[in-house]
C-alpha positions as CSV (number, residue, x, y, z in Angstrom):
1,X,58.8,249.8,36.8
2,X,59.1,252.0,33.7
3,X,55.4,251.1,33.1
4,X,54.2,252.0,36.1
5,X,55.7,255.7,36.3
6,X,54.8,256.3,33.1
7,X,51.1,255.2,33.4
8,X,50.7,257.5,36.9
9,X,51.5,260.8,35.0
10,X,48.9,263.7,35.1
11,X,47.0,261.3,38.1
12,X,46.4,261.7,41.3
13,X,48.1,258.8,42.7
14,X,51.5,260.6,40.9
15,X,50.9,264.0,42.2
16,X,51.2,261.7,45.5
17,X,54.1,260.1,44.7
18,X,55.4,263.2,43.2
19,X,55.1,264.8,46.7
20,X,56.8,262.1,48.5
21,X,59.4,262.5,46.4
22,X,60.2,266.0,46.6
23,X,60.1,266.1,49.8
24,X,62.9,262.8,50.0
25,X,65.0,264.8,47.6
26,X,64.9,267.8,50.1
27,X,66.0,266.1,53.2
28,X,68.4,264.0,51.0
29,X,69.8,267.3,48.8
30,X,70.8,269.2,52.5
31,X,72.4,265.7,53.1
32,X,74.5,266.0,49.8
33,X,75.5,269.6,50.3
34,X,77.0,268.5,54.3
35,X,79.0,265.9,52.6
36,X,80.3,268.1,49.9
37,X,80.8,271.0,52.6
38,X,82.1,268.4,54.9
39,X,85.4,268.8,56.2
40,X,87.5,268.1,52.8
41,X,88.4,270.5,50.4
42,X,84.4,270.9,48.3
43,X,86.2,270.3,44.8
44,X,87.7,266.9,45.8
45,X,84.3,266.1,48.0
46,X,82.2,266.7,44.6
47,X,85.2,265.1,41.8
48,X,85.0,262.4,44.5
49,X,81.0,262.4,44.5
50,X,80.8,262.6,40.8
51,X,83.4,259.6,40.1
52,X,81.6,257.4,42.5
53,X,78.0,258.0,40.9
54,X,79.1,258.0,36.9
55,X,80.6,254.4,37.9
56,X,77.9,253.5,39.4
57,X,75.9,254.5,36.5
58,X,78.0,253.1,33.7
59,X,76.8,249.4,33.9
60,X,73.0,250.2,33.5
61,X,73.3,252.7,31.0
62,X,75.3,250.7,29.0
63,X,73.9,247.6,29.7
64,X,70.1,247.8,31.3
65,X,68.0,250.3,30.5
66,X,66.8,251.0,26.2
67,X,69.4,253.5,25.1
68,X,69.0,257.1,24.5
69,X,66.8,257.9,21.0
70,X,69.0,260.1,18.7
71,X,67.2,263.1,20.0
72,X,68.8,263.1,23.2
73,X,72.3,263.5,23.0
74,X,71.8,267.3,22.2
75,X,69.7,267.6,25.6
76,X,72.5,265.5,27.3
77,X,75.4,267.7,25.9
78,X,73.3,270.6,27.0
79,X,72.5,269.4,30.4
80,X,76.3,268.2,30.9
81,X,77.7,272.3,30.3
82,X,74.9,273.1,32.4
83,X,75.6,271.1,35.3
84,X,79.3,271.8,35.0
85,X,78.7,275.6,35.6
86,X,76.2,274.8,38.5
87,X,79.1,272.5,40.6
88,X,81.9,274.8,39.9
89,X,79.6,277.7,41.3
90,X,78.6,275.8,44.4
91,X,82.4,274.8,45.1
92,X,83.4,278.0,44.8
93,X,80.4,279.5,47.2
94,X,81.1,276.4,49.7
95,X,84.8,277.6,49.7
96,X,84.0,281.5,50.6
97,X,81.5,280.6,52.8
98,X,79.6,278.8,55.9
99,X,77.3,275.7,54.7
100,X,74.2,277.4,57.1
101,X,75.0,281.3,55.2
102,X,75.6,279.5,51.4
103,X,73.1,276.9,51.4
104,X,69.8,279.4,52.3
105,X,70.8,281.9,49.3
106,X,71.3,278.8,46.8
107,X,67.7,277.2,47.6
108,X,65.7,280.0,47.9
109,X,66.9,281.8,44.3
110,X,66.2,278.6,43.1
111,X,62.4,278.0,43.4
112,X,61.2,281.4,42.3
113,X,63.1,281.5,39.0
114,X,61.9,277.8,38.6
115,X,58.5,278.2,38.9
116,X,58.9,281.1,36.0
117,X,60.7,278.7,33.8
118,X,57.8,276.1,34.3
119,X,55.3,278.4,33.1
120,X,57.3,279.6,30.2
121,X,58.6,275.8,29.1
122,X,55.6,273.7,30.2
123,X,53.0,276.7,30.4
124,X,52.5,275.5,34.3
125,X,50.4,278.5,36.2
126,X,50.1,278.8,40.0
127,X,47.1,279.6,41.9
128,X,47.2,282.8,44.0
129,X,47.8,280.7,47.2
130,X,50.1,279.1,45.9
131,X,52.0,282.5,45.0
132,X,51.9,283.5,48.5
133,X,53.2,280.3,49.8
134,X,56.0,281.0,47.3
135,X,56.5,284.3,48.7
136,X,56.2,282.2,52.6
137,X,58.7,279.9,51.9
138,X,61.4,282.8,50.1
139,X,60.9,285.2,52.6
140,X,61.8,282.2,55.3
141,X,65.3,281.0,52.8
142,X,66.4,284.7,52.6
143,X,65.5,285.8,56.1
144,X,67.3,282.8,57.4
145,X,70.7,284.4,55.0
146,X,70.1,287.9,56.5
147,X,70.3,286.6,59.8
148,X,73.3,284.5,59.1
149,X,75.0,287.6,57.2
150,X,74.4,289.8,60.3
151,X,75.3,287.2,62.9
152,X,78.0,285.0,61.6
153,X,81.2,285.4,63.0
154,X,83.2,283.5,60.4
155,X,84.7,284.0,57.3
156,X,83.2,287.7,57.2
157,X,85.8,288.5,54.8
158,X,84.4,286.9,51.9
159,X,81.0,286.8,53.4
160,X,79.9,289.2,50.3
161,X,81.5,287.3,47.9
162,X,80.2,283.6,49.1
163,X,76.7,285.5,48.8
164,X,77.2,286.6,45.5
165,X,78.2,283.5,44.4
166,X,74.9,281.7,46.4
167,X,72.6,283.6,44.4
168,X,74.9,282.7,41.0
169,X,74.3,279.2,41.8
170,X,70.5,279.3,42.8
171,X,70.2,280.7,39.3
172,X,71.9,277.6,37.7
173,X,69.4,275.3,40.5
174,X,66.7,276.5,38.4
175,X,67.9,276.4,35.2
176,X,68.9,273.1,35.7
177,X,65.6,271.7,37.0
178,X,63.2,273.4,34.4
179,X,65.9,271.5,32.1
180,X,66.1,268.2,33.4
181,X,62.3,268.4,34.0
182,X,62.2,268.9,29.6
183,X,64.8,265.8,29.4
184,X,63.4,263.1,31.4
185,X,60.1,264.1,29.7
186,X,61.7,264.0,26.1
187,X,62.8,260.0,26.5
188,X,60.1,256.9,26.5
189,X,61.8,256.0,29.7
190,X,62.7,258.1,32.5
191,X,65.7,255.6,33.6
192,X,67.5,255.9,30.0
193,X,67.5,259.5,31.3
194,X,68.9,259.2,34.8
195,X,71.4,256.8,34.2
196,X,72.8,257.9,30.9
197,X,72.0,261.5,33.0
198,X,74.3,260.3,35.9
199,X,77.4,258.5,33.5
200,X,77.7,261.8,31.7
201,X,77.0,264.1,34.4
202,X,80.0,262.6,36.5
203,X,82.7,262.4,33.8
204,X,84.2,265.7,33.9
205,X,85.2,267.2,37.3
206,X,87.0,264.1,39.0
207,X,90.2,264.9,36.5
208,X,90.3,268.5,38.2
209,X,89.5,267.3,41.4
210,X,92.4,265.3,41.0
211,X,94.7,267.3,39.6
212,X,93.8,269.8,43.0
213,X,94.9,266.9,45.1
214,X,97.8,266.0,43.2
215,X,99.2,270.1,43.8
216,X,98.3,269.9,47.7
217,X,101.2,270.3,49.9
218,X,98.8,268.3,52.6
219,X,96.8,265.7,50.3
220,X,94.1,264.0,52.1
221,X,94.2,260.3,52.7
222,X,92.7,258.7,49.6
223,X,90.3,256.2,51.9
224,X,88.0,258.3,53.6
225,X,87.4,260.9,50.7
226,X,86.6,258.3,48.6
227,X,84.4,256.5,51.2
228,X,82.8,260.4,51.4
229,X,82.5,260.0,47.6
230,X,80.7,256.9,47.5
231,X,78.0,257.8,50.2
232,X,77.3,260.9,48.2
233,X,77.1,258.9,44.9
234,X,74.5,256.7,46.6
235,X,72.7,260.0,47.9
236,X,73.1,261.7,44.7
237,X,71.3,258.7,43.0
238,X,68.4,258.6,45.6
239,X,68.3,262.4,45.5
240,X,68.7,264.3,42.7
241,X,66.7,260.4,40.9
242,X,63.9,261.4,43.1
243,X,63.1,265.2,42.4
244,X,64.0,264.2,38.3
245,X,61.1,261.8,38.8
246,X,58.7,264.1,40.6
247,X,59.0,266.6,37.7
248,X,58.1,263.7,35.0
249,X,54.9,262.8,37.0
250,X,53.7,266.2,38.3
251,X,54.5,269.7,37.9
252,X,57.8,271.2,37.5
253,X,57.4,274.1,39.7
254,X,55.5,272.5,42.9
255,X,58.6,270.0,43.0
256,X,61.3,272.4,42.7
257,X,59.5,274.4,45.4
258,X,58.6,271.4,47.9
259,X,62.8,270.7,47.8
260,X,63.7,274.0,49.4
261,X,62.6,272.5,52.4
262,X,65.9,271.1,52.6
263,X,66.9,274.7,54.0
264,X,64.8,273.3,57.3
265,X,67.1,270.2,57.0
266,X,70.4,271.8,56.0
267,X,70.2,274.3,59.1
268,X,69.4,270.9,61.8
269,X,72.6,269.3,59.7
270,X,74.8,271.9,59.9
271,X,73.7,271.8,63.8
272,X,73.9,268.4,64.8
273,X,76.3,267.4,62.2
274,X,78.9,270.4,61.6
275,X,78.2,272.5,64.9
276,X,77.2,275.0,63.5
277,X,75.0,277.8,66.0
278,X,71.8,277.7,65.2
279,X,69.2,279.6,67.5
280,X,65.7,280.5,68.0
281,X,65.0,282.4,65.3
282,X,66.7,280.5,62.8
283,X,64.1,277.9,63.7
284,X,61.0,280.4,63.4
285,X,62.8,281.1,59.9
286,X,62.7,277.1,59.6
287,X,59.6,276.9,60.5
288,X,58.4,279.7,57.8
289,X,59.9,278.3,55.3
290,X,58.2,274.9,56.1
291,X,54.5,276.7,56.1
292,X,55.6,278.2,52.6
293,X,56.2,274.5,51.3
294,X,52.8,273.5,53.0
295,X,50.8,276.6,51.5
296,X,51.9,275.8,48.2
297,X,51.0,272.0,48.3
298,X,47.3,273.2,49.7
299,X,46.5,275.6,47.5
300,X,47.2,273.8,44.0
């Protein structure tokens, strides 16, 4: 399997692949942030996320795939803080704020600060088309958080300050993929990356997540939060595993762009799945956002 990847990098039968999977990891990532915005507390959704997937992890890191060469475990120890920063940020956000205002902000800082890190780390360089696609798809993401900001009738008290936070986080969403995009590249194998990637990653905020519960007056029942956690471990696997891979075989910034189309499917979610209101012209913000994604595939 290892092989194969490897041997479809820079062709186009990747760049394929690499589109498929983007796109996965964006109806998949707007999946992930429902379950952690869900309705548990976000800190014990994610320590009960990230338990479920560095378990899952542990036996084929340890045990499976060719261990990391000495090299790495900077770039793990590096990747771990900066994952750490990016969760706490979301949690916080998700606690201030709706899932349909927070998650537009958080995806659509993302791909624009991305795309610069690309160039600057991997000297990647869009095509003018491409550039207005870019600018498509943003002004879709942040003219679906206006409307929310003007139009939301909930938690308007910390509106400004779940906002704030959003765009905080979207900062750390790129920093993270233009650095996981240099560490699944800087290992023979991608999967000695993902699942030494995933053990590490989920090793940290289960003890706080914990400790939260622990200090609840209410707790919730253990069962179903940890049934939660292993149905996002599986999605965060599938996911985050899928857009890792699409920056290995293809470019860095066309992948990180192609995922913000999970603002289309976070705003049908948080519909169907959360009730939250969602009108027409969220869906002609949808809808822009998803000819943005479509420019920028076309024009590279």
């Amino acid at each position: 399997m290892s092989d194969w990847l490897i041997s479809l990098e820079g062709t186009e039968a990747g760049h394929t692949l690499a589109l498929g999977l983007a796109l996965m990891a964006a109806f998949l990532h707007a999946v992930f942030g429902a379950l952690q915005k869900g309705r548990h507390d976000p800190w014990l959704s994610r320590g009960a996320i990230d338990a479920s997937y560095a378990l899952m992890a542990a036996p084929f890191a340890l045990f499976v795939v060719p261990w990391p060469e000495p090299h790495m475990w900077p770039i793990f120890a590096t990747a771990w803080v900066i994952h750490i920063l990016y969760k706490c940020l979301q949690a916080m956000a998700y606690t201030k704020g709706s899932y349909t205002v927070v998650y537009p902000v958080v995806r659509g800082t993302g791909p624009l600060f991305t795309v610069i890190g690309a160039y600057l780390l991997f000297g990647e360089v869009f095509t003018a088309p491409q550039w207005i696609g870019v600018a498509v798809l943003l002004s879709g993401i942040f003219g679906l958080a206006a409307y929310n900001l003007r139009h939301l009738e909930t938690n308007r008290d910390t509106l400004v300050i779940a906002l704030g936070l959003a765009v905080a986080t979207g900062l750390f969403v790129a920093l993270y993929t233009t650095y996981d995009a240099y560490g699944i590249r800087a290992t023979a194998d991608p999967f000695t990356f993902l699942a030494w990637f995933f053990m590490i990653d989920g090793a940290a905020l289960p003890f706080y997540a914990f400790l939260r519960w622990r200090a609840m007056i209410h707790r919730p029942a253990p069962g179903p939060l940890m049934l939660r956690g292993f149905t996002g471990g599986i999605v965060a696997f599938l996911s985050f595993g899928a857009i890792m891979l699409a920056t290995r075989l293809d470019k860095v910034g066309e992948a990180a762009v192609l995922r913000e189309t999970s603002t289309v499917f976070a705003a049908l979610i948080g519909w169907l799945v959360l009730k939250e209101t969602v009108g027409p012209r969220r869906i002609a913000l949808m809808a822009l956002i998803a000819s943005g994604a479509v420019i920028v595939e076309m024009g590279g």
